[in-house]
C-alpha positions in Angstrom: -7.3 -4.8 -23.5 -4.6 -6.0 -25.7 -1.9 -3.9 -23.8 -2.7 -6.4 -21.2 -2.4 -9.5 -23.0 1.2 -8.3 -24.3 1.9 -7.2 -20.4 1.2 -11.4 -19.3 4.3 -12.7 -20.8 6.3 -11.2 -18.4 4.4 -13.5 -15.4 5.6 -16.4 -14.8 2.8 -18.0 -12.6 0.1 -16.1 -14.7 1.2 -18.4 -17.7 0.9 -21.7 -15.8 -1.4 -23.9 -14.3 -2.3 -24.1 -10.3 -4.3 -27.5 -9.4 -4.7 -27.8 -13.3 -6.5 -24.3 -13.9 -5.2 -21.0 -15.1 -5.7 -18.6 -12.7 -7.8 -15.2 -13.1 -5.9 -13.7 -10.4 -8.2 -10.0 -8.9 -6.1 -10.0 -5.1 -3.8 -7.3 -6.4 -4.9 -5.2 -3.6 -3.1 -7.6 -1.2 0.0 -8.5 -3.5 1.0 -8.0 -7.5 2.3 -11.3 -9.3 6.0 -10.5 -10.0 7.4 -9.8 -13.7 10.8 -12.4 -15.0 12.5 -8.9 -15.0 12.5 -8.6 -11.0 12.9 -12.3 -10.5 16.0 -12.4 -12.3 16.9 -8.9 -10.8 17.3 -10.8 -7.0 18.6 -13.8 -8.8 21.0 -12.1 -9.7 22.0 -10.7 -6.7 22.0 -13.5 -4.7 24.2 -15.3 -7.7 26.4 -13.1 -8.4 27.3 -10.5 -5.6 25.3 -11.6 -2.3 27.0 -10.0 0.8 26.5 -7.7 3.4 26.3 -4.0 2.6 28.1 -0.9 4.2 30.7 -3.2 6.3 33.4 -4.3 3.8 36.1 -3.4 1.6 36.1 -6.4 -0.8 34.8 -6.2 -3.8 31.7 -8.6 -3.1 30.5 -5.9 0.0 30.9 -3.0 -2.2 28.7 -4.2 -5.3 25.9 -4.9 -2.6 26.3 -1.3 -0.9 26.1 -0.1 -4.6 22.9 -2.5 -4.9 21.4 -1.1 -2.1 22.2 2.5 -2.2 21.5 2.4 -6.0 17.9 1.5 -4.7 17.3 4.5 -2.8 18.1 6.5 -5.2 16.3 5.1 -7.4 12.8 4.8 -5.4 13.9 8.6 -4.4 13.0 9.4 -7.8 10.3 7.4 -8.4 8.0 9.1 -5.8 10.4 12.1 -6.4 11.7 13.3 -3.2 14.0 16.1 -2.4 17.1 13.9 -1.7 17.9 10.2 -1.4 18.0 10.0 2.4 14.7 10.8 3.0 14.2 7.3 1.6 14.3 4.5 4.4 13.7 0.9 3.9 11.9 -1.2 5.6 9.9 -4.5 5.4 6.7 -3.3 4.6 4.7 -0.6 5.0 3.4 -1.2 8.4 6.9 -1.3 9.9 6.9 2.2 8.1 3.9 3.7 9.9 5.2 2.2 13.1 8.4 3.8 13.0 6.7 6.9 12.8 4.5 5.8 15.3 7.3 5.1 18.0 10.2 8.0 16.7 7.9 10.6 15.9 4.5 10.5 17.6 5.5 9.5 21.1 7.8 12.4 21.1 5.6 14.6 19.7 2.3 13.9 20.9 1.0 15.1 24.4 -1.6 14.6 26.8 -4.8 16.6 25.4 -3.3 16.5 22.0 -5.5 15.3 19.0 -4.8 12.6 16.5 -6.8 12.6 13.6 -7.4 9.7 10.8 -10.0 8.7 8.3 -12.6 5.8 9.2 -11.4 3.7 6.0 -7.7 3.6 7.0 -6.1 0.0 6.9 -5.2 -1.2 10.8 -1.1 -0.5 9.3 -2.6 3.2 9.8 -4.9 2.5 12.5 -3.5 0.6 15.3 -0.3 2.3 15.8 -2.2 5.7 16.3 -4.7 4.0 19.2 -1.4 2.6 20.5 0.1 6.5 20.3 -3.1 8.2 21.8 -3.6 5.6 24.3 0.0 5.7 25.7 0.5 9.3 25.6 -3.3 10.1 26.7 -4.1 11.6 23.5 -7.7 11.9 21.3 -8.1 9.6 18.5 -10.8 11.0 16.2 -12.3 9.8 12.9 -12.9 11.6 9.4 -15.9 9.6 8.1 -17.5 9.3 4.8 -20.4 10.3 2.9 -22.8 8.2 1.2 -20.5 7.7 -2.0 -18.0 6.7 -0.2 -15.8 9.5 -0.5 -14.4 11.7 2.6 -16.5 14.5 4.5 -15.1 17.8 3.7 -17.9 18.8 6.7 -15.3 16.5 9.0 -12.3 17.4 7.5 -12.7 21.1 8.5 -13.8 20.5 11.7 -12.2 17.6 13.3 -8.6 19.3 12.1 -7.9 21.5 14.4 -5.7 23.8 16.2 -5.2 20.1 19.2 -4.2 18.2 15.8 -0.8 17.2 16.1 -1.0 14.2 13.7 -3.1 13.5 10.7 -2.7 10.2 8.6 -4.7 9.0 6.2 -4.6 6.8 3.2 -4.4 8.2 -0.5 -6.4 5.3 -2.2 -8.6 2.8 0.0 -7.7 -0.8 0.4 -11.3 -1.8 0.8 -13.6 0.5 -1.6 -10.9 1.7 -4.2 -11.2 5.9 -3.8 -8.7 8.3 -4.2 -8.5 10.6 -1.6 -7.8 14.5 -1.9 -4.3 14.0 0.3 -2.7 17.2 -1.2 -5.7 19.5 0.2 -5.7 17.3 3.5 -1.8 17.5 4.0 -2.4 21.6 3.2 -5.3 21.4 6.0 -3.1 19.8 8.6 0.0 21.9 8.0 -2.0 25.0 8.9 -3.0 23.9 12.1 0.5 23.3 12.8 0.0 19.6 12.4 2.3 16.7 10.7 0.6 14.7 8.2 1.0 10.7 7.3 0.3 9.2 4.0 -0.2 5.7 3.2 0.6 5.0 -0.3 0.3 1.0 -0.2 -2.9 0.9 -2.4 -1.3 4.2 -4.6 1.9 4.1 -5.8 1.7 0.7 -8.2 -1.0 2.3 -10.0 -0.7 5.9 -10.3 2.3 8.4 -10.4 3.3 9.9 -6.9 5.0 13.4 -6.1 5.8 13.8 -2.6 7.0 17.2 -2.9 3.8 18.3 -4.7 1.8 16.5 -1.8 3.7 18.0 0.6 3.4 15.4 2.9 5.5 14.9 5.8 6.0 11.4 5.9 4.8 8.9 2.9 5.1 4.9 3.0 4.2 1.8 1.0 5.4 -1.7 0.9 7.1 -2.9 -2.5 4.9 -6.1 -2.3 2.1 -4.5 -4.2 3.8 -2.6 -6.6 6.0 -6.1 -8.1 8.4 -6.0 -5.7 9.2 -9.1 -3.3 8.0 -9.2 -0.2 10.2 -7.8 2.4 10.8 -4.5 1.2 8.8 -1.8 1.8 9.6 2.3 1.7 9.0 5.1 4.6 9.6 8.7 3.1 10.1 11.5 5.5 11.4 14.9 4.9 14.5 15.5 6.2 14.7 18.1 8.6 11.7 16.0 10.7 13.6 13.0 10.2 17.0 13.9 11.8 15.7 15.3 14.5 13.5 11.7 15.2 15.0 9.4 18.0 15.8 5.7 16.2 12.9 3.0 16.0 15.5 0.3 16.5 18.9 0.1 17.2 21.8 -2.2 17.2 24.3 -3.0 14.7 24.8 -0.2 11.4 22.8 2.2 12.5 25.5 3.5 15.3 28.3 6.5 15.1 30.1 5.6 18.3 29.6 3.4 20.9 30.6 3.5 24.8 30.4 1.4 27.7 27.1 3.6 28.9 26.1 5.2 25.8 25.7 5.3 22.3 25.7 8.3 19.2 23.5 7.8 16.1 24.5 7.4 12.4 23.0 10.1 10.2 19.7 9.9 8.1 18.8 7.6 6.5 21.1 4.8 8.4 19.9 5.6 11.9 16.8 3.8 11.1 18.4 1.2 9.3 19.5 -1.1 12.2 20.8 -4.8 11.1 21.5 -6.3 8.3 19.3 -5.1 5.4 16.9 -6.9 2.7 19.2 -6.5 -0.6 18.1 -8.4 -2.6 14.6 -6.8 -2.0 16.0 -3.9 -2.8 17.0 -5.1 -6.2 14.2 -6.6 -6.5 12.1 -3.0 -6.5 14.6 -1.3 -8.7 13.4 -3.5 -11.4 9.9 -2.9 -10.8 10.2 0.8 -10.5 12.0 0.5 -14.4 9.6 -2.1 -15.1 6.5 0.0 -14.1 7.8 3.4 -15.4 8.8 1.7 -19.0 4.9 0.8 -18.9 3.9 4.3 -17.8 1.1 5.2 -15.6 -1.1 6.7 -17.9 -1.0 2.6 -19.5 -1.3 1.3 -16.3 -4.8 3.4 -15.5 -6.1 3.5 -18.7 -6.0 -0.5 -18.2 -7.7 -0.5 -15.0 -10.1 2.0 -15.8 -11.1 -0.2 -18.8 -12.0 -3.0 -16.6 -13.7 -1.4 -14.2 -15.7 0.2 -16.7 -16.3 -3.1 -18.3 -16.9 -4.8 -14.9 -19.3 -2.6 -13.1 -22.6 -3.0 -15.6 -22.2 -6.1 -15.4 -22.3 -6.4 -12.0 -24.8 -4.1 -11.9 -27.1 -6.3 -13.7 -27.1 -9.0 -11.1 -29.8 -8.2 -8.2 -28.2 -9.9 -5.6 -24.7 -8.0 -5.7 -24.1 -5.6 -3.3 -21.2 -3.2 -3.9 -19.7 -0.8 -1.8 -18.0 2.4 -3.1 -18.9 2.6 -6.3 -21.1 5.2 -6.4 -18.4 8.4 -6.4 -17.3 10.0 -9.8 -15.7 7.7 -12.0 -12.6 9.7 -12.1 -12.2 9.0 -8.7 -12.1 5.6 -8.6 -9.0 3.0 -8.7 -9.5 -0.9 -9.6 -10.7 -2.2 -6.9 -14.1 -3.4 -6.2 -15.8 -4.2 -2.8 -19.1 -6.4 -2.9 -21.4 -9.0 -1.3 -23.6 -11.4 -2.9 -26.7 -11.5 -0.5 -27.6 -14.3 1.5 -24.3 -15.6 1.6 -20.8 -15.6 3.4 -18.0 -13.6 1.8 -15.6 -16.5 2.8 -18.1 -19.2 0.7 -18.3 -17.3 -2.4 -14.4 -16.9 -2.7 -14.2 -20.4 -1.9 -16.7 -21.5 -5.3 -14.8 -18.8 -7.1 -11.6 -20.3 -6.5 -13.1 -23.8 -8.2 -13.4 -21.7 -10.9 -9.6 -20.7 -10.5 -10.8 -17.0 -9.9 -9.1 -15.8 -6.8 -10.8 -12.8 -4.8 -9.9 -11.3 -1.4 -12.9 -12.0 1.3 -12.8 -10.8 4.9 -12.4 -7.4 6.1 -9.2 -6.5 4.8 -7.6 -5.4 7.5 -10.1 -2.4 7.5 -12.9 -3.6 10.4 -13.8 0.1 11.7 -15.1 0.6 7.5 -16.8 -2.2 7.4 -18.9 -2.0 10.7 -19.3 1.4 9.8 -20.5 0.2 6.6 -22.7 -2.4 8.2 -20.5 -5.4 7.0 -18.8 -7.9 9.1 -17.2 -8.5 6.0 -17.0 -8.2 2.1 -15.4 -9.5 -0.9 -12.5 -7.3 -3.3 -11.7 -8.2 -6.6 -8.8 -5.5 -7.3 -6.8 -5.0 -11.1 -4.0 -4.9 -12.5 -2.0 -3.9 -15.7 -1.9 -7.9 -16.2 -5.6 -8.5 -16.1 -7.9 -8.8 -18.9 -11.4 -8.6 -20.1 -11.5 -12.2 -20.1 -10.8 -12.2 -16.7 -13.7 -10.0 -15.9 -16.0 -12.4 -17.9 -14.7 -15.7 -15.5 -15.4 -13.2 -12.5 -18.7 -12.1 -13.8 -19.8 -15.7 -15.0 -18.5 -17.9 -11.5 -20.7 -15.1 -9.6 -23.9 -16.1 -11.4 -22.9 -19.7 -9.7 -23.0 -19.1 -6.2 -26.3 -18.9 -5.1 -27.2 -22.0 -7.4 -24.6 -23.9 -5.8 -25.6 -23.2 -2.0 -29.3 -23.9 -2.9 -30.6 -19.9 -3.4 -31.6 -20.3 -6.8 -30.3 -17.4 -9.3 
């Protein structure tokens, strides 16, 4: 699409050359390319005001503070929350989900008590709920999927129930690109009495997010994927579960008093804040959020939806391409697509893609319980972004029709 082409300027390493080739770059799903805007946006931080937040009087301390608050407020209303400190930053999202993990769920969750998640959740939204149910001698039980892909609603009203104390689940999946109904799964926990989790990592980048309208009770994503620099990620919480959570660290910052034996917290959102925090991140996803919100998400989709679209006949045309999740409604599905080429090794074709300077994800994406209970030890992901073009889609489609040749299967 041409709205793509004009988007490219903006991309530094998309308009240059890596070992001589420019790069069709489909890994969006594990990190975006970052615009000049946010580049210059931490640059400029680090030139002209770098110090450390909250703990001076100077002028330097107080632009950062007003960096850094300026932030929360700002991703406040992007994902529009209540209030501004239900916003707390982190590094990523998974230090988000474990935070809730350790303040929330081992306080809340009992022996007997039921955790429920979806079988295509990344390990971020996995592993720390084993960890929870195994140290608190809870259930862990899984939502799993029907043939499209897609969640059972058979599961979903069965497995939720009145044990459920926690429910987390991902809005869009890392692995085969769906959209999940979170709104109707957040109302479905919160009648059983239960708390429900979102992870937004593969969501908020490409489509607009209300967390008020969700109704969710804690919401997290890493800035990483959305433009951002790495380092920065987000955990939303409403407010009244939030201050009454014990800290997930503690040290300097995050402190009201402290004695010789014992210590009194700061309020929400510093509590959770220990140390000395990522500023220039933070910076860094203002921009984006402008950048992303002067593009619009109705741009952003339309562009994905386009190569998808244009992508997925194609693909379709090739006998020895397996794809996973691809088979729900169209309106249901995000820019990312999962495959296998038959007969050989996920790792081997993104190596001959990558000679062709076409860079895929391969492995199992942090998502192994989906893939074995896909029947895949692994897969390949070729994921979009308002960056890519048609032409990028063409290199894909045309280094594909290489691979078997090139390891001696014939076409």
């Amino acid at each position: 699409m041409a709205e793509a082409q004009d988007f490219l300027k903006d991309f530094p390493l998309l308009n240059g050359e890596i070992d001589g080739k420019h790069i069709a770059y489909l890994d969006n799903g594990a990190t975006t390319q970052k615009p000049h805007q946010m580049i210059q946006a931490i640059c400029g931080y680090y030139g002209g005001c770098n110090a450390n937040p909250h703990r001076g009087a100077y002028a330097l301390s107080v632009k950062a503070t007003d960096i850094y608050e300026s932030a929360r407020k700002r991703t406040a209303q992007f994902i529009k929350a209540k209030r501004q400190e239900e916003i707390i930053f982190t590094k990523n999202a998974t230090e988000a989900l474990n935070l809730v993990a350790y303040s929330y769920g081992l306080a809340n969750v009992g022996a007997g008590d039921e955790i429920v998640i979806s079988i295509s959740e990344h390990h971020s939204n996995l592993v720390p709920w084993q960890f929870v149910a195994k140290a608190k001698g809870a259930i862990l039980k899984y939502i799993y999927l029907e043939e499209d892909g897609n969640l059972s609603q058979e599961d979903i009203e069965t497995k939720i129930t009145e044990r459920t104390k926690i429910v987390a689940v991902t809005q869009v999946s890392n692995v085969l690109g769906l959209k999940n109904d979170v709104k109707s799964i957040v109302k479905k926990a919160h009648s059983v009495g239960a708390v429900c989790i979102v992870d937004g990592s593969q969501s908020v980048a490409h489509m607009a997010v209300d967390v008020q309208d969700l109704d969710c009770d804690f919401f997290a994503f890493s800035g990483h994927k959305m433009l951002s620099p790495m380092g920065i990620g987000v955990l939303y919480g409403k407010y009244e579960i939030l201050d009454k959570m014990d800290p997930f660290l503690r040290g300097g910052d995050m402190i009201e008093y402290v004695q010789e034996q014992e210590s009194t917290w700061a309020e929400v959102p510093s509590k959770f804040e220990a140390g000395t925090q990522n500023v220039g991140g933070a910076a860094g996803l203002t921009a984006a959020i402008d950048y992303l919100e002067n593009i619009t998400f109705d741009r952003i989709e339309a562009i994905e939806k386009d190569l998808v679209d244009y992508a997925l006949p194609q693909l379709r045309e090739l006998p020895y391409i397996e794809l996973y999740g691809c088979d729900s409604t169209r309106d249901n599905k995000t820019g990312i697509i999962a495959f296998n080429i038959k007969d050989v090794h996920p790792h081997d074709v993104a190596t001959i893609l990558d000679n062709d300077g076409v860079a895929v994800r391969t492995g199992h994406h942090c998502a192994q319980p989906l893939h074995r209970f896909l029947g895949q030890n692994a897969s390949c992901r070729a994921s979009f972004y308002l960056y890519n073009t048609r032409e990028d889609i063409d290199r894909w489609i045309a280094a594909l029709k290489k691979v078997r040749g090139v390891l001696g299967y014939g076409a």
